[in-house]
C-alpha positions as CSV (number, residue, x, y, z in Angstrom):
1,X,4.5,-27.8,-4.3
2,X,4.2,-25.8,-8.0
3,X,7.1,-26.4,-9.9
4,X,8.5,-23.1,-11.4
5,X,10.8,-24.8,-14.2
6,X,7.8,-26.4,-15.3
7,X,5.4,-23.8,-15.7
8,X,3.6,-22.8,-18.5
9,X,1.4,-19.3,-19.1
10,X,-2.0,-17.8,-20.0
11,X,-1.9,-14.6,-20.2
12,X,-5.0,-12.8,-20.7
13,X,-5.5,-9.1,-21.3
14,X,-8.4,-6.0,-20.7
15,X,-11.0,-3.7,-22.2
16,X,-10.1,-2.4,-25.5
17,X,-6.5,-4.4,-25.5
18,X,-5.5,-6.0,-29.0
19,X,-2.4,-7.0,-27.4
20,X,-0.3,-3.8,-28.4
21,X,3.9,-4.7,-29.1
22,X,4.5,-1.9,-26.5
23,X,2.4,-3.8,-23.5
24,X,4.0,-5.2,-21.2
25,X,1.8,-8.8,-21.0
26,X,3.5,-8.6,-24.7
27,X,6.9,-8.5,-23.9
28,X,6.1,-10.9,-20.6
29,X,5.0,-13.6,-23.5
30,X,8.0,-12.8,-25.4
31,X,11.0,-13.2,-22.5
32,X,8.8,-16.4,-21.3
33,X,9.1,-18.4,-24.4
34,X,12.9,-17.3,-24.8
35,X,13.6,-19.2,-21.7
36,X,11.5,-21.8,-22.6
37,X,8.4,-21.7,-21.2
38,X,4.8,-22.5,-23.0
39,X,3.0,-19.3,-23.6
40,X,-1.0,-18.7,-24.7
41,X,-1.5,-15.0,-24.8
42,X,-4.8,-15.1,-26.8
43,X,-6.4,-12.3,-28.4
44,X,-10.5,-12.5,-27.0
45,X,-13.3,-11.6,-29.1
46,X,-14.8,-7.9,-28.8
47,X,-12.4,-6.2,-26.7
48,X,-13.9,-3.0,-27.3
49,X,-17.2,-4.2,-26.1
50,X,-17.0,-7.8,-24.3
51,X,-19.7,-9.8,-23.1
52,X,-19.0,-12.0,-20.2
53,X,-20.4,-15.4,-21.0
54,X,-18.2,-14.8,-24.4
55,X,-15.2,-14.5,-22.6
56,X,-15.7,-17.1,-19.9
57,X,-16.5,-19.6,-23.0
58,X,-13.0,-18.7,-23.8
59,X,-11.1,-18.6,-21.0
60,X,-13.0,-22.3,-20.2
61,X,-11.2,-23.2,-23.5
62,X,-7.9,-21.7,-22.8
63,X,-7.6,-23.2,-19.5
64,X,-8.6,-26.8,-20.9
65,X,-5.6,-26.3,-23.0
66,X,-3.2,-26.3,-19.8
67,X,-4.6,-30.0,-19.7
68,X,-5.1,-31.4,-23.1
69,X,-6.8,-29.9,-25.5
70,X,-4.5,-27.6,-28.6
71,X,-4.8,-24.0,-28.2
72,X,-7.7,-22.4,-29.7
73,X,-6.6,-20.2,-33.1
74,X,-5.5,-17.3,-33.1
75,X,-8.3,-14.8,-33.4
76,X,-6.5,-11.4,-34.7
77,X,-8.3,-12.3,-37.6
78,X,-11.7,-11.5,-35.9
79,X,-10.2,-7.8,-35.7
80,X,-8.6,-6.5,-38.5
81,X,-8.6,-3.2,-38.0
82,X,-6.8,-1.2,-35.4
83,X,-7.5,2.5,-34.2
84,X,-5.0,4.9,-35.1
85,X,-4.5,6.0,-31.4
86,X,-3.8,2.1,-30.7
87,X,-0.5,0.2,-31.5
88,X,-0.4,-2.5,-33.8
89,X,-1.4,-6.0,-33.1
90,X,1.7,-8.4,-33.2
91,X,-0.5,-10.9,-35.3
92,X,1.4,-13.7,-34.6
93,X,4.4,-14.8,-32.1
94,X,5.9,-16.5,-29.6
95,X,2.8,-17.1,-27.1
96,X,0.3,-18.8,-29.8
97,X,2.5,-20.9,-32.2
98,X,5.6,-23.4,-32.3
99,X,8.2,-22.5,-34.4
100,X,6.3,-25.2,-37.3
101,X,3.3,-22.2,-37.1
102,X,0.8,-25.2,-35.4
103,X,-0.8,-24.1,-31.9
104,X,0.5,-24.0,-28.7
105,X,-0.8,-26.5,-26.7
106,X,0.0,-26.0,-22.3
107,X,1.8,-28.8,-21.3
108,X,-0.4,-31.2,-19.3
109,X,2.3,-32.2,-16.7
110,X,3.0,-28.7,-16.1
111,X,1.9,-26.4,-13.8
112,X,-0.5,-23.5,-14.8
113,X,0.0,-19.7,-14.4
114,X,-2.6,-17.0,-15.2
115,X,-1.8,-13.6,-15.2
116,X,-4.5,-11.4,-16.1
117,X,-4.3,-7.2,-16.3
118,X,-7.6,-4.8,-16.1
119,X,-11.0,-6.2,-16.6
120,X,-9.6,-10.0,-16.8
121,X,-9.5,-9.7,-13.1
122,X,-13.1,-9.6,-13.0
123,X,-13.4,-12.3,-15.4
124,X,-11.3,-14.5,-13.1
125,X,-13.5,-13.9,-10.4
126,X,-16.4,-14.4,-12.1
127,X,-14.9,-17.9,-13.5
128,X,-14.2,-19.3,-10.2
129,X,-17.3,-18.2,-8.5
130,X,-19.4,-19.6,-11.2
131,X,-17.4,-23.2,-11.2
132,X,-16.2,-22.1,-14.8
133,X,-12.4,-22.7,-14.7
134,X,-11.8,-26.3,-15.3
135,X,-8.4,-26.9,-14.8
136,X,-6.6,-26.0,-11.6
137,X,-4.1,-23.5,-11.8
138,X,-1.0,-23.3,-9.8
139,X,-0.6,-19.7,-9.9
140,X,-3.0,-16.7,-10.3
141,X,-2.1,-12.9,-10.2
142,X,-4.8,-9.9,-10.8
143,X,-3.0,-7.1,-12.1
144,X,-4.7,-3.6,-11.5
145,X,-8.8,-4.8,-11.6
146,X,-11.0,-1.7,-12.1
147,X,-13.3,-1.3,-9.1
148,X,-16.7,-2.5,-9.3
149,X,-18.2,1.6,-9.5
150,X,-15.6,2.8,-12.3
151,X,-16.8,-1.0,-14.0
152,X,-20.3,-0.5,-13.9
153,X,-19.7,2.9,-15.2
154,X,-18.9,1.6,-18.5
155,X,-21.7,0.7,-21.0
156,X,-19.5,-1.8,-22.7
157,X,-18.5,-3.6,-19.6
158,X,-20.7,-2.9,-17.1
159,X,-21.6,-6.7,-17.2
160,X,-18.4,-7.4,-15.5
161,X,-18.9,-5.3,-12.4
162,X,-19.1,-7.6,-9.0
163,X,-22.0,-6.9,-7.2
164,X,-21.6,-4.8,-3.8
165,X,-23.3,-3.3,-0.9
166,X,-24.9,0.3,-0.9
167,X,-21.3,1.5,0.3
168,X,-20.1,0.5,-3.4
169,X,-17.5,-2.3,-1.4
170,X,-17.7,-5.9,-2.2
171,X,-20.1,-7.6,0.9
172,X,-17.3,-9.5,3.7
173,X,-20.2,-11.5,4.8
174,X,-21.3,-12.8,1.8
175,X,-18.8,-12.0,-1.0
176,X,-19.7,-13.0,-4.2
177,X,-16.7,-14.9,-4.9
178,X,-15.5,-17.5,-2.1
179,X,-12.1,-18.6,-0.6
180,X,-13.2,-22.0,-1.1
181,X,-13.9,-20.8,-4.4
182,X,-10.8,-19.4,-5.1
183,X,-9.0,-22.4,-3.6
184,X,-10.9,-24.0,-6.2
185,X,-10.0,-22.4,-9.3
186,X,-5.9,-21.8,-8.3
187,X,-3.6,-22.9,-5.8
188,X,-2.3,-19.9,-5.0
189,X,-4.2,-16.2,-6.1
190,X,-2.1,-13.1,-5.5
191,X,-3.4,-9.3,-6.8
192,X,-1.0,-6.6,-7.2
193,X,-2.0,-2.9,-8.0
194,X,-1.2,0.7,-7.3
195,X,-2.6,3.0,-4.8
196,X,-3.5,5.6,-7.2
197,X,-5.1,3.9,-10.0
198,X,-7.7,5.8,-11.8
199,X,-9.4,2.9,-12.8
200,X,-9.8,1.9,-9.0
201,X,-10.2,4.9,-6.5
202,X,-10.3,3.0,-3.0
203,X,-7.6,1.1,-3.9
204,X,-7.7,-2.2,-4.9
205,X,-6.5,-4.0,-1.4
206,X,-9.5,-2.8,-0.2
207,X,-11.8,-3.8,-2.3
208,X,-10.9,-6.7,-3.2
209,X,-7.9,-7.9,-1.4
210,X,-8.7,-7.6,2.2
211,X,-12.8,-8.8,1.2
212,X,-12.2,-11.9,-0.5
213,X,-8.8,-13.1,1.5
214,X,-6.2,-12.3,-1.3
215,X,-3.0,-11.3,-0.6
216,X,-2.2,-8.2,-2.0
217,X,0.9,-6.2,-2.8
218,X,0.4,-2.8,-3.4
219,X,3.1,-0.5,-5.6
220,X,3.3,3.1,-4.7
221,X,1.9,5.8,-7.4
222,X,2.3,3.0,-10.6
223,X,-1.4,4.1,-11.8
224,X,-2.9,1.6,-13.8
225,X,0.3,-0.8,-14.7
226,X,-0.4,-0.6,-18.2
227,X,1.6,1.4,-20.9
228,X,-0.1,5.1,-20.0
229,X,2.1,4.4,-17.3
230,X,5.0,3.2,-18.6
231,X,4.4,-0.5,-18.4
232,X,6.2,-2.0,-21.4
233,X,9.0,-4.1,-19.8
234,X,8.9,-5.1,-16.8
235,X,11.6,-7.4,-15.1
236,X,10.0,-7.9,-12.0
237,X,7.0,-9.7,-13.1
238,X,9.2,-11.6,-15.3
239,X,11.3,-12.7,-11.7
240,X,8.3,-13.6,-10.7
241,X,7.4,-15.6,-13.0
242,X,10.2,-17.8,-13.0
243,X,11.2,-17.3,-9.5
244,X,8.1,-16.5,-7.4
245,X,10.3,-13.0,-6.2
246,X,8.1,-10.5,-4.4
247,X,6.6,-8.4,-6.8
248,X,8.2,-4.5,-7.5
249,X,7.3,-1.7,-9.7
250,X,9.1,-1.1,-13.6
């Protein structure tokens, strides 16, 4: 049975995401640590254009530190810069240091939740069906994955995209990410998404949810659940966090 007081967090974030003040995975990290909870909300390397070995290296690393090893650094240095049509970078907070300023490290009797929006959905998936995630979590939930078309679309990330049949649909017979799989890499793996999100025409129950077993909750006309549609706070992912409540829209 998964703890809930015990929990700690990694949350990890999408395509072009230098983990904006105004997202809500930011303010998740921020109302976590405030009622005590470990947080790593690391920033991964070439959002703009990410390269999927690169980020299951780091997600390998950040889920080792759920067992023993220190957080890796920060890495905000790595991108200075931000766009003008982007918000800010919070460089430093609640999710990647102790009050001292040294690393977070996960707490190794604690129970492990990973929450990951957008295109970490696919690099979830990819992690457990390649045997790369190396501690088991307790809890996983896949907020809003872009389909495997719209992914493959995308120069920059096209090296995400699941592999499917000629219909564009992830194969049922021989998926290419197992339940056993999954079993494997988290106790429990839950997606949530909207019915109308741009990033995933067919909807995501049904291309991912129903095909590889997941259980699925699906929010009515939410688009993308990021902050084009309002997604800064959001209590309800917070209540499930530290409850397990069913999941609701903003």
């Amino acid at each position: 049975m998964i703890d809930l007081s015990a929990m700690s967090f990694l949350l990890l974030h999408g395509w072009q995401n230098r983990r904006p003040t105004g997202h809500w995975q930011h303010w998740l990290a921020t109302e976590l640590r405030a009622a005590g909870h470990e947080v790593v909300h690391p920033q991964l390397p070439d959002p703009d254009e990410p390269v999927l070995d690169v980020w299951l290296t780091e997600l390998s690393t950040h889920v080792k530190a759920a067992a023993h090893s220190p957080a890796p650094q920060d890495r905000d240095s790595a991108h200075p810069v931000t766009p003008p049509d982007r918000e800010p970078v919070s460089p430093t907070g609640p999710w990647d240091r102790k009050p001292d300023g040294s690393a977070v490290s996960l707490d190794p009797g604690s129970e492990l939740t990973v929450i990951a929006h957008s295109l970490s959905c696919l690099l979830w998936l990819h992690a457990a069906a390649r045997g790369r995630v190396p501690v088991r979590a307790g809890r996983v939930l896949l907020v809003a994955p872009p389909s495997p078309s719209i992914t493959a679309s995308h120069r920059e990330i096209a090296g995400f995209a699941p592999p499917t049949v000629p219909t564009g649909q992830i194969s049922t017979s021989t998926p290419f990410v197992t339940a056993t799989q999954l079993a494997a890499a988290a106790t429990k793996t839950h997606l949530v998404a909207a019915d109308n999100d741009p990033y995933c025409p067919g909807g995501a129950a049904t291309i991912y949810g129903e095909p590889l077993g997941i259980p699925t909750t699906v929010l009515p006309g939410q688009a993308h659940l990021d902050m084009d549609a309002g997604y800064g706070p959001w209590p309800a992912i917070l209540n499930w966090s530290l409850t397990g409540a069913p999941l609701e829209s903003r």
